[in-house]
N, C-alpha and C positions, 0 to 999 in steps of 0.2 A: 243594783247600784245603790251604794246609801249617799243620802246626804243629811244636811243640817240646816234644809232649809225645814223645821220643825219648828213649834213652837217650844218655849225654855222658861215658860211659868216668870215674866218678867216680875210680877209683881202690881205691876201695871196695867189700866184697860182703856176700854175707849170712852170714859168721860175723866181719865185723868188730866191734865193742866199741864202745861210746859213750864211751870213752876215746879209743880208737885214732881216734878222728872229730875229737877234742878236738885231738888230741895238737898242739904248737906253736900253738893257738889259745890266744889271750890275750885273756879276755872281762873283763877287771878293769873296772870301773866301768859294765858293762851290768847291767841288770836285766830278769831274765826272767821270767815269769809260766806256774806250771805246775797246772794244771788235774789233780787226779789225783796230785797228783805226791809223797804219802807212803806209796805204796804201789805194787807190781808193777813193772812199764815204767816208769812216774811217779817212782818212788824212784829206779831207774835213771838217770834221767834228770836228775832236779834233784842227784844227787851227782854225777853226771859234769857238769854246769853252773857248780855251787859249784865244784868240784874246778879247775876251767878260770878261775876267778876270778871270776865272777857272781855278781849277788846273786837270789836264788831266794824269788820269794815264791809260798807255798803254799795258796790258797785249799781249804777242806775246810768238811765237812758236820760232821766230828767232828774241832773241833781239839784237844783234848786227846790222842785217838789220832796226826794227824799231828806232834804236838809230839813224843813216843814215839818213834818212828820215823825222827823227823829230827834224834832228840837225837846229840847226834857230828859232823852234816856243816854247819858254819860255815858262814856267807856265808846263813843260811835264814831265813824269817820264814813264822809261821803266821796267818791269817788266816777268819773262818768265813764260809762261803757253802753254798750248798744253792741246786742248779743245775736242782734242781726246784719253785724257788718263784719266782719274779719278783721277791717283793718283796725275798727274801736277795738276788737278785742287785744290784737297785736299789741297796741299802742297802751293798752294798761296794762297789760303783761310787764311791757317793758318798762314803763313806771312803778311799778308794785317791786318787780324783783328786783332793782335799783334802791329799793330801799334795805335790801339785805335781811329784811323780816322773813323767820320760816313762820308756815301756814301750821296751824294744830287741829283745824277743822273748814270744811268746805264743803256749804251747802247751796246745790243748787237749784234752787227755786222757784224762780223767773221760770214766764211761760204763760202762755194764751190756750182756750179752751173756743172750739167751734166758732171759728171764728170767719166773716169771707175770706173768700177767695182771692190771696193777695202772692205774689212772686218777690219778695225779698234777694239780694245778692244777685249770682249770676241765672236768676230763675228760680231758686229752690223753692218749697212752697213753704209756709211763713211756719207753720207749726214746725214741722219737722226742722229747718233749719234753725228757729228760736227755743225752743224747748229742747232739741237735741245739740245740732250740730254747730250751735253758737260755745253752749257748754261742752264740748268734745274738743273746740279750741283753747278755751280758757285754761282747763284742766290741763292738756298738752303744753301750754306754753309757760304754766305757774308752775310745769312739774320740780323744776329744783328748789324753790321754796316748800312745796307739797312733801316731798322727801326728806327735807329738811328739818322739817318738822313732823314726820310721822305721820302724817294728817289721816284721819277719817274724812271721805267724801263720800257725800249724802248726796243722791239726785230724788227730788221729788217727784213722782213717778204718780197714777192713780188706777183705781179700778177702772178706769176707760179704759186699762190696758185691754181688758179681757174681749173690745168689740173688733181689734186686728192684732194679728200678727204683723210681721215688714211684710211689707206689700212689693216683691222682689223683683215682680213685673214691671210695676208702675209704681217706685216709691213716692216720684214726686205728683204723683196726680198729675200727670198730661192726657188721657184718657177718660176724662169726664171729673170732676169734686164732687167730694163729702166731706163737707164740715166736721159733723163726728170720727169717721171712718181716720179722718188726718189727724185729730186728735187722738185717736186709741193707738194709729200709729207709733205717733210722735212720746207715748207713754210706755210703749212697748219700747220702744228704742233707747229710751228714760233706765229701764230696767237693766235690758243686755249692754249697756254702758258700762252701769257697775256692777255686771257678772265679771266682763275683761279687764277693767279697768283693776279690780283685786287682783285679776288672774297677773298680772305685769308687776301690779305692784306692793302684792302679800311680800318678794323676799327685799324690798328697801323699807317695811314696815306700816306704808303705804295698804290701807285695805276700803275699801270699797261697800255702801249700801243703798239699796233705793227704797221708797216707801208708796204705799197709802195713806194720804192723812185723812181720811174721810170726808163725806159730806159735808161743807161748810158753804153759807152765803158770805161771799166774799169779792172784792171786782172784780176776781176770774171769769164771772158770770156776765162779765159786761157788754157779751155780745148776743145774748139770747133776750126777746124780746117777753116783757113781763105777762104774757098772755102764753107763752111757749110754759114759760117757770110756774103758771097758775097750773095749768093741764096737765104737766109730769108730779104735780100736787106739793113742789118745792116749798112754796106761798100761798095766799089767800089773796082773793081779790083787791084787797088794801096793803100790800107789799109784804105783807109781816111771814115770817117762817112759820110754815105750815107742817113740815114733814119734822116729826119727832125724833127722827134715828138722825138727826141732824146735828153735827156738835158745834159749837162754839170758838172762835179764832183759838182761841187760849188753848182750849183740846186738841184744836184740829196742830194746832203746831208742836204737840208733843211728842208724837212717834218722829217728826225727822231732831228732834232734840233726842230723843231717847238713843236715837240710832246715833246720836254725831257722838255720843259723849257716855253712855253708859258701859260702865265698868266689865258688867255680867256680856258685853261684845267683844272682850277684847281676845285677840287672836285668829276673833272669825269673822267671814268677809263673802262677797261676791251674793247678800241674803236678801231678800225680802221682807219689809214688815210692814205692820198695818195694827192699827190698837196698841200702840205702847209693845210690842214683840215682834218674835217673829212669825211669819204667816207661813199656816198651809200648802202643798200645793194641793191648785183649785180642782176640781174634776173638769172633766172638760166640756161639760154642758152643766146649767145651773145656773144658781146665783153668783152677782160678784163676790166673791168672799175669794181672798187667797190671790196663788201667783199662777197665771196658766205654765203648763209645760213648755210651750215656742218661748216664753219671756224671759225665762234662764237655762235653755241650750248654751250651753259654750260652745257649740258649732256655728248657733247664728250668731251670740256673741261675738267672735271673732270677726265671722264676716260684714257685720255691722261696723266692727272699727276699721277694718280694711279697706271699707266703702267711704267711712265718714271721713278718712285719712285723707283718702283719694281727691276728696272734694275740698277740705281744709286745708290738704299740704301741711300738716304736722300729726307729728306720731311718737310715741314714747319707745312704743314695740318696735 
């Protein structure tokens, strides 16, 4: 079988900037949609967006905090959502597509890492419904603005994928929790998103990418205590970054820039990337580098939107 999930020599690597990904791109009158995006990687991201001439609208759970945050970087608009409720998502859906604006880029970002043990919605467990299944309705219910505009949609995805597959037993963890385990899930699901998600919507022009941004200190970390982050050698005992292969926000937000908006992507979809391109697939023991094989089946692709539909009640397919 061949594919193209290979790498295509972007030009690009993993200490380039989400500037330097920008750089000569001219986004004046697109509008991009960032998930996350007043804070860590997200902040990164929508100022290197703005910065490029985009207009940046910023859905958030606390928008007075991302109004703070985004005060300074023009071209931005804050809007409230909470990607752990259905019905906040419903209800900006129906605010946003009321204003007749089509989407040219949509990244989703937003998302907690190892975090307790908490049941959001009707049970679900908090990773997989906020990193996944929050984005699985927003995307469903913006689809005619999404189409409207061609859009690239970007789900931020990470090399946690590689510690599960869908757990098809027990997706929601009612059978005992792991903090990690939910989170490689929930990044695994990140992926097979936008394997199907292209698969539906390559022929309305609609195409679909998820990424690794690599290792970055950033508040996604805000549930692991600083004696856990000294031990895996993240830090140093005095808070500071310890581990060298570590990149910086500015970096770490450039592969889902790379992916929402470079040229040398267009026509292809449902990829993997990681470093400013696209990734490998990973072998199936080893380090994380790359995409495991379960993470872009279109077999479980599918059956992940089936399930995620099932639970949302909205479906494009």
């Amino acid at each position: 079988m061949t594919t193209a999930q290979h790498k295509i020599g972007s030009g690009f690597g993993a200490r380039s900037t989400a500037g330097e990904v920008l750089d000569g791109l001219d986004l004046s009158g697109k509008l991009a949609l960032v998930t996350g995006g007043y804070s860590g990687l997200g902040l990164e991201t929508t100022r290197a967006l703005a910065n490029a001439g985009a207009h940046v609208v910023v859905p958030a759970r606390r928008p007075a905090d991302a109004g703070a945050a985004l005060a300074g970087i023009s071209g931005t608009e804050v809007a409230e959502l909470d990607l752990a409720d259905l019905a906040s998502v419903e209800a900006f859906a129906r605010r946003f597509l009321g204003t007749g604006r089509p989407i040219d880029v949509l990244i989703a970002g937003a998302g907690i890492m190892a975090a307790p043990e908490r049941r959001v919605g009707p049970g679900w467990e908090s990773h997989f419904a906020i990193c996944h299944l929050g984005h699985h309705a927003l995307v469903n219910r913006l689809w005619p603005a999404l189409k409207a505009g061609g859009a690239r949609v970007v789900t931020v995805a990470s090399a946690g994928h590689h510690s599960s597959p869908m757990r098809w037993d027990d997706v929601q963890f009612e059978r005992g929790y792991d903090r990690w385990l939910a989170y490689g899930q929930a990044k695994t699901a990140n992926v097979l998103f936008a394997v199907h998600l292209d698969k539906l919507g390559a022929e309305h022009g609609v195409r679909a990418f998820s990424l690794h941004p690599g290792a970055i200190l950033t508040p996604l970390q805000r549930h692991l205590r600083r004696e856990e982050m000294v031990e895996r050698g993240w830090i140093d005992e005095h808070g500071n970054q310890a581990d060298p292969d570590f990149k910086s926000p500015e970096q770490g937000a450039a592969t889902q820039v790379w992916a929402a908006t470079s040229p040398r992507l267009d026509g292809m979809g449902g990829l993997y990337c990681e470093d400013c391109d696209i990734a490998e697939i990973a072998a199936e023991e080893g380090e994380w580098v790359g995409v495991r094989p379960y993470a872009i089946d279109p077999g479980e692709a599918e059956r992940l939107w089936e399930y995620s539909a099932g639970l949302t009640g909205v479906s494009i397919g």
